[in-house]
C-alpha positions as CSV (number, residue, x, y, z in Angstrom):
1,X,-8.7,-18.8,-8.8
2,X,-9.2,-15.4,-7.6
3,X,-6.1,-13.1,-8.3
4,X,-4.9,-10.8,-5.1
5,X,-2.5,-8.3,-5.1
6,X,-0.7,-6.2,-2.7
7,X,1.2,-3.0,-2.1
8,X,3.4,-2.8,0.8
9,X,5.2,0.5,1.3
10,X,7.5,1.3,4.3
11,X,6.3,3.9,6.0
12,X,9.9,5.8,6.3
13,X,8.6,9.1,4.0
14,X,6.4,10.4,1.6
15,X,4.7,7.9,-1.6
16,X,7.1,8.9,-4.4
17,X,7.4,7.9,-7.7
18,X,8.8,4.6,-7.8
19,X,6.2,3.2,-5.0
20,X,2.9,5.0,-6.9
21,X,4.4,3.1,-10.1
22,X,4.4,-0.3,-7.9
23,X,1.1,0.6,-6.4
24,X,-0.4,1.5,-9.4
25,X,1.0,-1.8,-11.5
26,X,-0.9,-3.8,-9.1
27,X,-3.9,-2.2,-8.8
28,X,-4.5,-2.3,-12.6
29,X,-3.3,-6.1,-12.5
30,X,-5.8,-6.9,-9.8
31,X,-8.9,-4.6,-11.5
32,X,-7.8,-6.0,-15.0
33,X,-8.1,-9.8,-13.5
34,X,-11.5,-9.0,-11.3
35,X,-9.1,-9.7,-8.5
36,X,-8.4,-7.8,-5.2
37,X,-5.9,-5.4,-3.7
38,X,-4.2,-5.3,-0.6
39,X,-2.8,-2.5,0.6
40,X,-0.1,-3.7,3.6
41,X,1.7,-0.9,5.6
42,X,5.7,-2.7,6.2
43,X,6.4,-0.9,9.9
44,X,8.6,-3.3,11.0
45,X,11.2,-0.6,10.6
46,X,10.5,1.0,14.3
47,X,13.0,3.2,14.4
48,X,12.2,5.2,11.2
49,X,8.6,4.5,10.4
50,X,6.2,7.5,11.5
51,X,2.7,8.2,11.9
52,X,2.7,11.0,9.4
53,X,4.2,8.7,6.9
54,X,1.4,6.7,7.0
55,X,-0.9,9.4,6.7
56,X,1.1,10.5,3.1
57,X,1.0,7.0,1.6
58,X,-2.4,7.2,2.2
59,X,-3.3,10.3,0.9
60,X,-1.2,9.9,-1.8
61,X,-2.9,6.7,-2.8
62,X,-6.5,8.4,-2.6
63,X,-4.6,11.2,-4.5
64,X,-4.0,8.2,-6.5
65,X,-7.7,7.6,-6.6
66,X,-5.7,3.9,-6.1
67,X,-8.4,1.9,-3.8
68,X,-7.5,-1.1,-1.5
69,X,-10.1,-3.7,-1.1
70,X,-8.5,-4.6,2.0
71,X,-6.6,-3.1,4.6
72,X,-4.8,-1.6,5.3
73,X,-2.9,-4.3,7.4
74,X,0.6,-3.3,9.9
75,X,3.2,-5.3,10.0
76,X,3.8,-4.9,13.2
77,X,0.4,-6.1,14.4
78,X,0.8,-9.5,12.7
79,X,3.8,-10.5,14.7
């Protein structure tokens, strides 16, 4: 069994602390385990996700040097 993990921020402001923990507890999980992970983008929230939020989760996660193996995936485009 292959292990997968994901990360699924909201896109409603900047990666902060609490989400780079998350993000970074499942990386390690999945790397640790030879397993993969999933970076998922939650827009669902239309009214207060942003473009530019998406852009700083991302460049916080390369900041991160915190690589997906897939994805990322939107929400809102698996309806």
């Amino acid at each position: 069994m292959k292990i997968k993990t994901r990360f699924a921020p909201s896109p409603t402001g900047y990666l902060h602390v609490g989400g780079a923990r998350t993000a970074l507890y499942s990386w390690l999980f999945a790397r640790n385990h030879g397993g993969e992970f999933v970076l998922r983008i939650e827009d669902t929230d239309l009214e207060r996700s942003t473009p530019e939020a998406i852009e700083a989760i991302m460049d916080g996660m390369n900041w991160l040097s915190l690589e997906w193996d897939e994805g990322p995936y939107y929400q809102t485009k698996r309806f």
